[in-house]
Every structure is written in C-alpha cells, then in structure tokens.
N, C-alpha and C positions, 0 to 999 in steps of 0.2 A: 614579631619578626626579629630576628637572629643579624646582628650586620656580620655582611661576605668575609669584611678583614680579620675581626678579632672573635667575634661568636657572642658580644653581649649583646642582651636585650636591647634592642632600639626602640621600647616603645609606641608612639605613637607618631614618632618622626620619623626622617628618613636620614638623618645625620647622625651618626653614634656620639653619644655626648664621653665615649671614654678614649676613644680613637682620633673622632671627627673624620671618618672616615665618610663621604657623601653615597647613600648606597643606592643608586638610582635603575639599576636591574628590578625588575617584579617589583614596580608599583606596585603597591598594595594600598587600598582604601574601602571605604563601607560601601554597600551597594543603597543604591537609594532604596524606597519601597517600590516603585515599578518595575525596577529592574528585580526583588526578590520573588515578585508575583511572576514573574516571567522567565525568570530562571530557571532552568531544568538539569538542575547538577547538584552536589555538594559545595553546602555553605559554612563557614563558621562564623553563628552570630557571635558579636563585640561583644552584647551584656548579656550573653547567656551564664546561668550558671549550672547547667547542665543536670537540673532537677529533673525539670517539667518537657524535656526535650523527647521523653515519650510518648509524654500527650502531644504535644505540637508535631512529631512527626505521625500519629495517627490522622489530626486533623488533617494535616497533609495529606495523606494519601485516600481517605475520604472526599479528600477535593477533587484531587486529581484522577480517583478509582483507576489503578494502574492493575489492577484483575485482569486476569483473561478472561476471555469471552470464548467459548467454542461453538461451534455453529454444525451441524450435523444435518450432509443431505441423502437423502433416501431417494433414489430414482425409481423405487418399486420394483416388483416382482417380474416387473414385465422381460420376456424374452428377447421383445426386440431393443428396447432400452440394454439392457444388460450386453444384447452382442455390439451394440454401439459403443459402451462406455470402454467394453474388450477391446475395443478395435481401436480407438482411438487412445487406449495404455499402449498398445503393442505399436502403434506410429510414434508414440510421443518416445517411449522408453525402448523400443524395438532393434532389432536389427537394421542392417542394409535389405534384405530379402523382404522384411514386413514394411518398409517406407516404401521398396518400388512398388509392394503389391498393392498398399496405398493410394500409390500415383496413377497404376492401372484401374482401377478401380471406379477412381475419381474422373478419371479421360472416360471411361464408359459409360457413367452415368450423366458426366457431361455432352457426350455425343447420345443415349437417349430422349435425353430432353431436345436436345437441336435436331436431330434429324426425324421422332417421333411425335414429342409433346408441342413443338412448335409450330408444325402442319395443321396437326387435329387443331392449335388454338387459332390458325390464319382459317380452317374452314369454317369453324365457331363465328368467328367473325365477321368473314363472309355471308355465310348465311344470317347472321345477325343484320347485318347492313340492307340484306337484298329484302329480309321482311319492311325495312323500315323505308325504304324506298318504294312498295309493293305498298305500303300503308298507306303513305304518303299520294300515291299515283291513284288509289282507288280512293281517297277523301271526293 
C-alpha cells in the first residue's frame, strides 16, 4: 500500500516510515482462511508469487463450478398446451386489448364454474349423502 501523503511504500504498517504520515483510510490487512473460503470477490494474496495463480485459480472455480447450467422445457406438440403458453406471452408481454381480453375471459370461466360446475357438484353430493343415509336406514 502507497501512503495518501507522499506515495512511498508503507509496507506492512500503516505509518510511513519516510513522512510519518499515520495512514488510517482503507485498512488493509490479511484475510484469515475463513474469511478466504468465503469470500466471493477478488483477492491479492500476501505470498503469492504469481506462478501457480493459474492452477489455483482453476482449483477455484472447480470448487465453486460457476458454469452455466441451461435447462430446456418442451411443453410438446400438443395444441391445447401451445394455445395456453400463446395466451399467457400475449397477457404477460401483450397489449391493453389482450390483458382485458384476459380478464374477460378469466370472469367467464370463473362464472362457469360457479353457476355450472358448482350445482352439478352440490347435486353429486346430494345424492351421495341420500344413498348413505338410504344405507344406513335399510341396515
């Protein structure tokens, strides 16, 4: 490290021994080993001498395997799949026009289930209840 005052080497103190300038800005010290194991930045090690810093940056990134990974999905051939994935680019990425048609859409099918598929599953039910009461009565 450089002292701020005059620009010599300071060594490994923080007092420049040609100034005595006290340079207490950007501590600098060694990182222990857990803190290098955990680190996720650029280091410069103290006793390196910059031989073997390719092998040791290979090991590193064998450690760490900082690779991409790509992941590829296929929802198949299928027609109805395909007009879903369509419809749901055209809400996400879409106009104003394709979100309301969207929201109509969605209000529709939420009112065929409520006014159609909810009935048919209370008479389902119903009749489900009335055999088991009908079972029960004729034990």
């Amino acid at each position: 490290m450089l002292c701020r005052r005059c620009g010599k080497d300071l060594g490994g103190s923080m007092r420049c021994a040609f100034c005595g300038y006290e340079n207490t800005e950007g501590n600098v010290r060694e990182m222990t080993r857990t803190e290098k194991t955990f680190f996720d930045g650029v280091t410069i090690d103290a006793g390196s001498t910059g031989s073997n810093s390719s092998q040791e940056d290979s090991r590193n990134y064998r450690r760490y395997d900082y690779s991409t990974r790509t992941t590829y999905v296929n929802f198949g051939g299928n027609i109805f799949t395909r007009a879903i994935v369509s419809f749901a680019r055209a809400v996400i990425d879409g106009n104003k026009l394709a979100q309301v048609a969207a929201v109509l859409i969605f209000l529709a099918f939420t009112a065929l289930m409520f006014f159609v598929a909810l009935p048919i599953l209370f008479v389902l039910l119903a009749i489900g209840i009335g055999l088991l009461m009908l079972s029960k009565f004729l034990r």
